[in-house]
C-alpha positions in Angstrom: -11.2 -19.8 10.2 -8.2 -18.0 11.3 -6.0 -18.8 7.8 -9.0 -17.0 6.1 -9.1 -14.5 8.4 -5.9 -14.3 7.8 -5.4 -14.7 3.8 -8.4 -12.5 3.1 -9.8 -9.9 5.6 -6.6 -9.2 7.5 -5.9 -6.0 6.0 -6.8 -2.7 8.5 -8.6 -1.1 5.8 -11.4 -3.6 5.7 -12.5 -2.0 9.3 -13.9 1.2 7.7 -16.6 -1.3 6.8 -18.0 -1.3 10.5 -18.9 2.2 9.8 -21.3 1.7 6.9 -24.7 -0.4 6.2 -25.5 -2.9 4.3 -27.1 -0.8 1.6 -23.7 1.5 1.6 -21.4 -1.3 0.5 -20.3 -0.1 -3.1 -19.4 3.4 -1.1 -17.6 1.4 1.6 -15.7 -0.6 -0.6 -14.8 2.5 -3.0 -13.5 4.4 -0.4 -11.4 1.4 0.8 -10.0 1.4 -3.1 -9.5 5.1 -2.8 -7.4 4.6 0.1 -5.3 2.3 -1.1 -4.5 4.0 -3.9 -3.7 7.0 -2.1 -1.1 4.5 0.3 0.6 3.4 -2.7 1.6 6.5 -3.8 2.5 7.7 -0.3 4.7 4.7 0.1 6.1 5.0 -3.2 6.6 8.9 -2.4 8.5 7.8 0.7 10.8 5.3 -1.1 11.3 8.0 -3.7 12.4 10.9 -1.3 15.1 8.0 0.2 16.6 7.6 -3.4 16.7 11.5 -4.0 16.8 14.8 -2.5 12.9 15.6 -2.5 11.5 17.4 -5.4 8.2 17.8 -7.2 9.4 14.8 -9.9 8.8 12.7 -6.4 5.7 13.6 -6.4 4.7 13.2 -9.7 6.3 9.9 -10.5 4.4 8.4 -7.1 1.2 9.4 -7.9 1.7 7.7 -11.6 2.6 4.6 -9.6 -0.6 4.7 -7.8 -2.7 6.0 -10.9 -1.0 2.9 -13.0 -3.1 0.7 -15.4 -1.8 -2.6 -13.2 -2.7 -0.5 -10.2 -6.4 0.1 -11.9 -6.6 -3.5 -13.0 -5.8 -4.6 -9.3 -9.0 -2.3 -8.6 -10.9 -5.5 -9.3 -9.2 -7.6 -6.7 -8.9 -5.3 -3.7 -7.3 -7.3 -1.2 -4.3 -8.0 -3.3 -3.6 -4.3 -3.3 -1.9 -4.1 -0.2 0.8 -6.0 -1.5 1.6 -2.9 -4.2 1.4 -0.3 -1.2 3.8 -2.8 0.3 6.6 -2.6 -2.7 8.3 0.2 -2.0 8.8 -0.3 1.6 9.9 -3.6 1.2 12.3 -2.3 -1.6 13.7 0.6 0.9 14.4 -2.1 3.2 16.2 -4.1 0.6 18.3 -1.0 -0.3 18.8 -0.8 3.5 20.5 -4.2 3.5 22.0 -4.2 0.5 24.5 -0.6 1.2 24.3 -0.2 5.2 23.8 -4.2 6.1 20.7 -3.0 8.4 18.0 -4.6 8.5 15.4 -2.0 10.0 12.7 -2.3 8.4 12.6 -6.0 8.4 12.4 -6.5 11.9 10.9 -8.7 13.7 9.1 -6.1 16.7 6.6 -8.7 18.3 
């Protein structure tokens, strides 16, 4: 039970469904969408502002990462969507490695 625990209901957003009942569920489960869409384009905002100075193109280009078509598609298949508000950190972290050779953001903390 643990590695489907694990594979599919691992993700923090599933525990806004506590709050709702049973006959709630397509509310729940769009307001779980909603906020995942609204992470991926405040992680892609934060990789962003590390490329450039920040500026209102930031912005904009973030939230047409999260408003994307694959990003829509993947609407369908919620649990997957944590890995796309995952990208861009994972990215920084690469660019991290890549020009300073630090690895802070893959650390191992546990």
């Amino acid at each position: 039970m643990y590695g489907l625990f694990a594979y599919y209901l691992a993700s923090p957003y599933n525990l806004i469904l506590i709050f709702f009942s049973k006959e709630n569920m397509p509310v729940a489960f769009n307001l779980i969408l909603m906020l995942k869409i609204a992470s991926s384009s405040l992680t892609m905002f934060y990789y962003l502002n590390r490329k450039k100075e920040a500026k209102w193109t930031n912005l904009i280009f973030s939230t047409c990462y999260a408003l994307s078509t694959y990003i829509m598609i993947y609407g369908f298949n919620v649990m997957w969507l944590d890995a796309v508000i995952l990208l861009p950190v994972m990215i920084a972290g690469l660019d991290d490695l890549i020009k300073y050779k630090k690895a802070k953001l893959y650390r191992n903390y546990s």
